[in-house]
N, C-alpha and C positions, 0 to 999 in steps of 0.2 A: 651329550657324550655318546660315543656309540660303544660296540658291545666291545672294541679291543680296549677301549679307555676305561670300562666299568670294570672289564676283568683286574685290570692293573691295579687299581683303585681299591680293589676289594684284595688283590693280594697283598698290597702297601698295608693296607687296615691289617690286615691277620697279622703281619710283622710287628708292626708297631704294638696289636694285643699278644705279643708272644703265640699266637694260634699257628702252631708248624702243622698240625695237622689239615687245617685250611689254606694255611699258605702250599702248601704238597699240595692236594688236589685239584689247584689251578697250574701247575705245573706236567709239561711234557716229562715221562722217564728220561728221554733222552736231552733235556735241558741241558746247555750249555751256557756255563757265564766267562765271560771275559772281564778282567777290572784291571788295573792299573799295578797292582800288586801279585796279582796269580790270576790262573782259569783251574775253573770247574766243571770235571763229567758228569753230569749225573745230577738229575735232579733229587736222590737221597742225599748224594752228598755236598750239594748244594746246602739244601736244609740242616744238614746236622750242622755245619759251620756257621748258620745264621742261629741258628737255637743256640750256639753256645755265643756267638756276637752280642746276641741279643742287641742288633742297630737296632734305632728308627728314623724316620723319614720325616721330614717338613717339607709337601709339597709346595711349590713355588706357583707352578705352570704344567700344564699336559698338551702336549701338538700330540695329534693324530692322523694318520695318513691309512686307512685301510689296514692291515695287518701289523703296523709297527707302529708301535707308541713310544715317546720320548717327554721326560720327566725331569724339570728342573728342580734339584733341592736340595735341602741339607741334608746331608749325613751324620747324624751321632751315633756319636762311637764313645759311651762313655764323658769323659769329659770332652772332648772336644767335637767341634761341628766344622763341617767343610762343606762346600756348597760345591755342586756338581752334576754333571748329565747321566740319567740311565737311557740304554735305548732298548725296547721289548722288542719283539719279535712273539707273534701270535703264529701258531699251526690248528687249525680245525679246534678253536676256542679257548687254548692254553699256552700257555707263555713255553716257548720255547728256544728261547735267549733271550742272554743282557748283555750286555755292552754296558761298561760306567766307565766315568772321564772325571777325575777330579785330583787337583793339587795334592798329592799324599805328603807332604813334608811337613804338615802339620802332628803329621803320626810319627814321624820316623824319629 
């Protein structure tokens, strides 16, 4: 696995252990997410919305391609699990975007 794949990997881990403060420090300030439901400026407030989610993740699969990692997996959210794509985006060794693809009607 190379180093955008270890980053990802270790920020999936901080989520899953609730660790916002490590999941933050593999994040650009200017992080951007994209999801199916809304987008996010800011990788504070990115964070603050995952720390009150409290998701976690079942990796599936990781493709890798130089700067952009993509990540097949579950999503829970409480009781329910939806299986679905992230795509990262690395700048100078920090995640700065996501992109996620998944069925939301499971939630709605």
């Amino acid at each position: 696995m190379t180093h955008a794949g270890k980053t990802v990997t270790q920020f999936l881990t901080a989520l899953n252990n609730e660790d916002m403060a490590a999941a933050r420090a593999l994040l650009t300030s200017d992080f951007k997410f994209v999801g199916v439901l809304g987008s996010r400026d800011g990788a504070d407030v990115y964070i603050e919305d995952m720390g009150r989610m409290k998701m976690k993740y079942t990796v599936h699969k990781i493709f890798e391609e130089g700067d952009d990692v993509c990540v097949l997996c579950d999503y829970i959210m409480g009781n329910k699990t939806v299986f679905g794509c992230s795509w990262y985006q690395l700048r100078e060794g920090k995640l700065s975007s996501l992109r996620v693809v998944f069925d939301p009607r499971p939630l709605l």
